[in-house]
N, C-alpha and C positions, 0 to 999 in steps of 0.2 A: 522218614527220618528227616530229622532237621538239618540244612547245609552245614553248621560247626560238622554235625555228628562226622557229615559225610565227610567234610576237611579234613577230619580227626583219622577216620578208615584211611583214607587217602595219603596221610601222611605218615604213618607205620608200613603203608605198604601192601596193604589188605589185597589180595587180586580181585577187585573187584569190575563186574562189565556194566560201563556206562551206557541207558541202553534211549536214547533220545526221539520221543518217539513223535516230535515237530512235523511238520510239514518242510519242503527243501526250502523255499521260500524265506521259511523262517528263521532256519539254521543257515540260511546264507548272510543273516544279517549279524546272526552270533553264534557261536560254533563252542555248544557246550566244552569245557578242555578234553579230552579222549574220550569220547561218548560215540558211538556206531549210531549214525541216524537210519531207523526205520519207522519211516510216517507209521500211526497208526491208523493208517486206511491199508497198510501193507500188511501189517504184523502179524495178521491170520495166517497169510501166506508165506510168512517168512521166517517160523518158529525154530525149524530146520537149523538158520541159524543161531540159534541162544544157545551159549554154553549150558551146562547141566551142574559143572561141578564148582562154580565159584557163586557166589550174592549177586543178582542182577541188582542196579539201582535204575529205574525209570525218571527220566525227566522231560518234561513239555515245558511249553509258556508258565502257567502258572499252578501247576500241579494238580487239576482238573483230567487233563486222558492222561495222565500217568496215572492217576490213582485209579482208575478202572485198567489199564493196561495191567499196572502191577498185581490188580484184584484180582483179576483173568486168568495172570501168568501164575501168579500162585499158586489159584485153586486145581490150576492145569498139571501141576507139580514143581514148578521151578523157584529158585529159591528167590523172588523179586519181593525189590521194597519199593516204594514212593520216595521222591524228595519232595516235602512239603510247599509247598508253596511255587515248587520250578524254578527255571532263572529266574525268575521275577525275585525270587527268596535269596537266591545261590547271587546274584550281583548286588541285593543290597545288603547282605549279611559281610562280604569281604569282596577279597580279589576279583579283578575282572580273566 
């Protein structure tokens, strides 16, 4: 999904789980707004936590492992999208 889309869910209220799957490294430099960081060197092992019953939205650097995270969690059952592009997209499309 494109960052407006995601602004757009986001501002109705959508429950949606922001699911960042950066490295801590990198989230310590910027800290998607309400997103749960789990590296995806983690996420195998940490599915346990994904909710089941809201739209997961996946984001990384520049939406490269979120788009294979999201591909993954999908195919696995869960209801995951990509944000295109990543922060890279999500800070130059608006708000920081």
């Amino acid at each position: 999904m494109h960052p407006d889309q995601l602004r757009t869910r986001m501002a109705t209220g959508e429950p949606l789980y922001l699911l960042d799957v950066r490295e801590a490294d990198e989230v310590a430099e910027w800290a998607f707004p309400g997103a749960v960081n789990v590296p995806l060197s983690e996420l195998g092992n940490r599915t346990d936590e994904l909710p089941v019953d809201r739209p997961i939205v996946v984001v990384c650097h520049a939406g490269v492992r979120s788009a294979a995270a999201a591909d993954a969690l999908h195919r696995a059952g869960w209801p995951a999208e990509n944000l295109t592009g990543g922060v890279m997209a999500w800070l130059a499309t608006g708000d920081r």
